[in-house]
N, C-alpha and C positions, 0 to 999 in steps of 0.2 A: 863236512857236516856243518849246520849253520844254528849257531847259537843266540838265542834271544833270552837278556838277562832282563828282566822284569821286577822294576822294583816302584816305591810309591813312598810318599813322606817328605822329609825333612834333609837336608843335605845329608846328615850325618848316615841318612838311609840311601844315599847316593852316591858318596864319595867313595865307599869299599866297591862297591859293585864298580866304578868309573878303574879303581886299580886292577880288580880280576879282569876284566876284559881286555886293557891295557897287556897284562899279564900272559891270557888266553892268543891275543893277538901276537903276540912276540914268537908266540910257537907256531905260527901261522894259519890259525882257525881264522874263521867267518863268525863276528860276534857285533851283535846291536844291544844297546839299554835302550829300553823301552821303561820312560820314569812320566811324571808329571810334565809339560809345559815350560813351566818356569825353570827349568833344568837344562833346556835345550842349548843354548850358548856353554852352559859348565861344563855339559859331558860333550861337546865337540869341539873345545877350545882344549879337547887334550888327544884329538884326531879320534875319536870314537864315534862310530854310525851311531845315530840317534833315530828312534822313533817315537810321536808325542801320546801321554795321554789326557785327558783333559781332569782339569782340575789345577788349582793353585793352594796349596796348603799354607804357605807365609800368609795369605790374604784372609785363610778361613782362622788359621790360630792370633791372629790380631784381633778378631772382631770382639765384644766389649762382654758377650757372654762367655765367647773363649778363657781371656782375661780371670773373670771372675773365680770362673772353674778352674785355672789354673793357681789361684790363690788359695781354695780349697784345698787342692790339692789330692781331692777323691779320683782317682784312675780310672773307677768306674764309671763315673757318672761324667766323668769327661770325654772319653770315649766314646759313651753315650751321644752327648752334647756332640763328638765329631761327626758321629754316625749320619745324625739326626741332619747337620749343618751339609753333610757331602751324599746325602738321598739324591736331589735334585741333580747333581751330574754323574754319579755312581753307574747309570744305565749307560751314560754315552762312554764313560770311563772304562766299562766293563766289553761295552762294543770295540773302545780301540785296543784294548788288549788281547779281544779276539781278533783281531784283523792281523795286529801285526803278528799274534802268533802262526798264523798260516805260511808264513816267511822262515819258520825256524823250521828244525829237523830234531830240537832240543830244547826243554824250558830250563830256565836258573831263577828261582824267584825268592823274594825277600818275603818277611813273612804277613804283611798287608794283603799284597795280592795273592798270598797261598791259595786260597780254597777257589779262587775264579782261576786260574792258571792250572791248577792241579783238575778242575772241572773242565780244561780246555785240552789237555792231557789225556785225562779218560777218554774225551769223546772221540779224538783223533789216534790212539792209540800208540801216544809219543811218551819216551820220557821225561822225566822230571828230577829235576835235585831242587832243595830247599837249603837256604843259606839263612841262619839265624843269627844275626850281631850281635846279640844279647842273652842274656840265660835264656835256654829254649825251654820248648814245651813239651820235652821228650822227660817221662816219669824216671826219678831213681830217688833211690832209698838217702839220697848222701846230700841232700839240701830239696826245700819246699820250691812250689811254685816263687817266684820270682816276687807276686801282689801281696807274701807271705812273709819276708821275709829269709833273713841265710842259712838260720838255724831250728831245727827240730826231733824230732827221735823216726827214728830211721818209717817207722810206721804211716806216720801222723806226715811226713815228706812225702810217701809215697802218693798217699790220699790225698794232698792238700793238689795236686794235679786235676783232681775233680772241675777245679774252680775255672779250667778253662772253659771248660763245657759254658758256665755263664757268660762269660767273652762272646760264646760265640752266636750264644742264644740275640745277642743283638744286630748280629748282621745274618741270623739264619736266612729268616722271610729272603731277604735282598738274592742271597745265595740260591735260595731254591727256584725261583723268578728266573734267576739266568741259567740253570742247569735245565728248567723247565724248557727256555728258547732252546738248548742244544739238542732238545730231544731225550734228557736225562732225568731216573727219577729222582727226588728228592733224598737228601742224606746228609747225616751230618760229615761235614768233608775232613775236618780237623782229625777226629779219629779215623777219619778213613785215610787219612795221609801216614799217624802213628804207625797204622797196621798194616800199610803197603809196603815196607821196605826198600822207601825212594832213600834214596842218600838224602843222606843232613848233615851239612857243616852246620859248626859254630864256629864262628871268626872271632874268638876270644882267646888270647894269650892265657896259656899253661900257669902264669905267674899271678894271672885272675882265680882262673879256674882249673881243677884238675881235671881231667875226664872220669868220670863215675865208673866203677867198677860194673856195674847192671843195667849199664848201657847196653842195646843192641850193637849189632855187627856193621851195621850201614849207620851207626852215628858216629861221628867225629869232633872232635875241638884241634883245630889246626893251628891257632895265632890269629892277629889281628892282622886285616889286609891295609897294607899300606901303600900307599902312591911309590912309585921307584923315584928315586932321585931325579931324572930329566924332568919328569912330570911335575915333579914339585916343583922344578924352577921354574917350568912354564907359567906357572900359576903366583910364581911372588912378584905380587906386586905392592909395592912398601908405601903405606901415607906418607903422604910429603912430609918433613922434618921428622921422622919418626927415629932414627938413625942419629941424629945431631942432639934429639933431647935423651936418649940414651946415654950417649956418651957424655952429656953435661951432668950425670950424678951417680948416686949408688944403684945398684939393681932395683929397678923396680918388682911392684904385685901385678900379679894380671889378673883383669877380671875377666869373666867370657859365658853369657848362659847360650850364646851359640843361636840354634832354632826356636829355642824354647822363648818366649815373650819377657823381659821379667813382670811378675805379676802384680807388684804394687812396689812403685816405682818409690813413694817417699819412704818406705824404710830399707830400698837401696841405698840412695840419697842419705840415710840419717849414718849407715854403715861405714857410707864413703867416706863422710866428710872427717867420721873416728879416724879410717885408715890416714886421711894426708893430710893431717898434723905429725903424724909420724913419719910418712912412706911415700914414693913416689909411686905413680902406680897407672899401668894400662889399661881403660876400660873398651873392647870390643863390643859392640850394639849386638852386632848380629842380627839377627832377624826383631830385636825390640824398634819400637818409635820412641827412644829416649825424648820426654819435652821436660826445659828448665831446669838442664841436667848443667849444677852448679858449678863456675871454673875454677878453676887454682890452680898454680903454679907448677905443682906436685901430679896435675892428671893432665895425662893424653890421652882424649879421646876419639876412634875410631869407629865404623862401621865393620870394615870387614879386616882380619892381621890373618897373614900366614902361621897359625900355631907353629910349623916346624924348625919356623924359626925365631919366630919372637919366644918360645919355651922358656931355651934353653939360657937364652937372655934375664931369666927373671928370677927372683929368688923366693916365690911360692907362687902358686896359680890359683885361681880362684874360681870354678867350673859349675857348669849346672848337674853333671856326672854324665850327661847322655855318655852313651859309649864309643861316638864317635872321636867325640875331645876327650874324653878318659884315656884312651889308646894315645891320642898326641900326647896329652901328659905325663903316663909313664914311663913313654919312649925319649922324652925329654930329660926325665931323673931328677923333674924339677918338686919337690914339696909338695903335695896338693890339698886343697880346703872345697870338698864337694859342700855347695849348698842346694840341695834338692828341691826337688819340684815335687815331682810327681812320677811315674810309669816306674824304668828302671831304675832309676838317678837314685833314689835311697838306698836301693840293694847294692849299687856300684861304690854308693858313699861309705856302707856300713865292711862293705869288703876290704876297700882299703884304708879303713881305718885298723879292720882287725889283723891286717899282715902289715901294720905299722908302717905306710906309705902316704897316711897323713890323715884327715880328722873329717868329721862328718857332721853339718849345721843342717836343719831341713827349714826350708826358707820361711816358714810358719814363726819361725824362734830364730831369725835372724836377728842381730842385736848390736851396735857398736864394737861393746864390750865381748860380747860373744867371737864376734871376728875377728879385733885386737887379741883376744887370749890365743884363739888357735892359728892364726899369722906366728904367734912368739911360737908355741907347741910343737910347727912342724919344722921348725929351725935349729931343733932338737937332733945333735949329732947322729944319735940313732937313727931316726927317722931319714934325713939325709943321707949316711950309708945306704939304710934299706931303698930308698929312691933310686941310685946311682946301682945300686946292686939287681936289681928290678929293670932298669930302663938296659944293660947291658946284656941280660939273659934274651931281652925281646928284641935287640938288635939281632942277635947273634938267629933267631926265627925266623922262619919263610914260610909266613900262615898261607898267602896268597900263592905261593910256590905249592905245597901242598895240598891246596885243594886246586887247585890247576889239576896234580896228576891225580886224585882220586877222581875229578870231573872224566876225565882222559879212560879211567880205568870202568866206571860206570856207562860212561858214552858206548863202548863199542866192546864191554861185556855181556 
């Protein structure tokens, strides 16, 4: 059978799918990722068939309205702003996604491209599984939608699910345009995906989230997929002197907002320069265009660091919560200081602060002083047990193992 994993975003929406297939491969299936473009060198520099789709997301979330809206911090209206930004290739985007599904026997798809994938599914009468890295969109009684918040009364959680419906109200038009080409009629696909009974991983560690008691029978939460060990080495490759200014002092902070831009650079800048009067400290760019980003003695500055190994090296991290680097971070055991943005990142932040795995700033009330208190905070005996106790239970996990065999079990049930 030949499987085509279909996914779209930001690495952090790349790199889980690049370990299942990895994974899928070992057992000896036929498995391509089908992502963006600019992903092409990532996912084959780890021996994984690749198929392109067009579109560059690093190029659209830089641009200077991205920026803005990402300072806000309003999810909807950024979304919006993305929607609006990826019209203009979303047609050819959605044409390569039909092309290369014609190649598969089986979709896997992340939840961007759910409803074109799941529309490519109906019409050729294949299966589908849906892989969620983040709190899904599947109702239960036992926490709200995800844009709501962790906590609510069992009622007011199940309801507040409603609000997908507006999510999706902005890419409907787009969606029905191309079920239209397939010869399909129009529908909302997000519930029609609820109601079909495809498999749904969550690639969220049990130590995040529990699985709901009023889950359906085809939803799961498996763990977090992670790169196997060769994989990771293929991939470390270490800034020059990074290794030598380590070992020239105490543990450093890491900083890292990963994909996400940061969104107003001078009160990173005002943050940093609190931290290294005190601290030494890592900052990762990641996907930002750091300019005038101030030196000292105390900071190394990089572009891109192996989380799996620079972690465990540091002695607190400093993340934007995607859920891509939340998973390196508890599997590290290192301390962690989410400073949110926007989408999941506050839900990630407010979670582990309240299973005491470390403290939650949301980048709006980012502060010197703010950062200096909760840097001392999570160096809080406690809290470090709970880390160390935490990063040992998800070691001991095999998220990506696991949906491997429910993929296996679905496939040819």
């Amino acid at each position: 059978m030949r499987y085509g994993i279909i996914t779209t975003g930001s690495r952090g929406d790349v790199q889980p799918f690049v370990a299942l297939a990895l994974a899928m491969m070992k057992k000896g299936h036929d498995v391509t990722v089908v992502a963006s473009e600019n992903f092409r060198d990532f996912v084959k520099g780890f021996g994984v068939p690749f198929m392109p789709v067009a579109g560059n997301s690093e190029q659209i979330i830089n641009s200077p309205d991205a920026l803005k809206l990402l300072e806000g911090g309003s999810v909807f209206k950024f979304f919006y702003h993305l929607q609006k930004a990826t019209a203009k290739s979303a047609d050819q985007s959605n044409r390569d996604i039909l092309m290369a599904c014609h190649h598969f026997d089986f979709f896997i798809t992340s939840v961007l491209p759910l409803p074109v994938v799941y529309s490519i599914a109906e019409k050729y009468h294949k299966k589908c599984a849906a892989v969620f890295l983040s709190m899904p969109p599947i109702p239960t009684r036992e926490f709200p939608f995800q844009a709501i918040g962790t906590k609510g009364h069992p009622w007011f959680n199940r309801l507040s699910y409603r609000l997908l419906g507006l999510g999706y109200f902005m890419i409907r038009k787009q969606i029905d345009t191309f079920r239209k080409e397939l010869g399909l009629p129009p529908a909302n696909v997000m519930k029609a995906c609820l109601r079909s009974g495809m498999l749904a991983i969550t690639a969220l560690s049990p130590q995040l989230v529990n699985q709901p008691r009023d889950w359906p029978s085809n939803a799961h939460i498996t763990g977090f997929f992670y790169l196997p060990p060769s994989a990771r080495q293929m991939q470390k490759e270490l800034p020059e002197g990074l290794e030598d200014w380590l070992a020239a002092g105490d543990k450093p902070i890491y900083i890292g907002f990963g994909s996400i831009p940061v969104p107003n650079q001078a009160k990173l800048y005002e943050a940093l320069q609190g931290l290294l009067a005190h601290h030494r400290v890592v900052l990762g760019a990641g996907w930002s265009i750091l300019k005038g980003l101030p030196a000292h003695p105390n900071l190394f500055a990089t572009k891109h660091i192996d989380h799996d190994w620079l972690m465990p090296r540091c002695c607190v991290v400093v993340i934007h919560g995607g859920i891509g680097t939340t998973a390196a971070a508890l599997r590290s055991g290192t301390p962690i200081i989410v400073v949110s943005v926007l989408a999941d990142q506050p839900v990630n932040g407010a979670i582990l602060e309240e299973k005491g795995l470390g403290r939650h700033i949301p980048f709006k009330k980012l502060s010197s002083d703010r950062l200096l208190q909760a840097v001392h905070a999570v160096q809080a005996p406690a809290i470090v047990a709970n880390c160390k106790r935490a990063a040992a239970a998800i070691k001991a996990e095999d998220g990506v193992g696991r949906a491997v065999e429910l993929i296996e079990e679905y496939s040819f049930g």
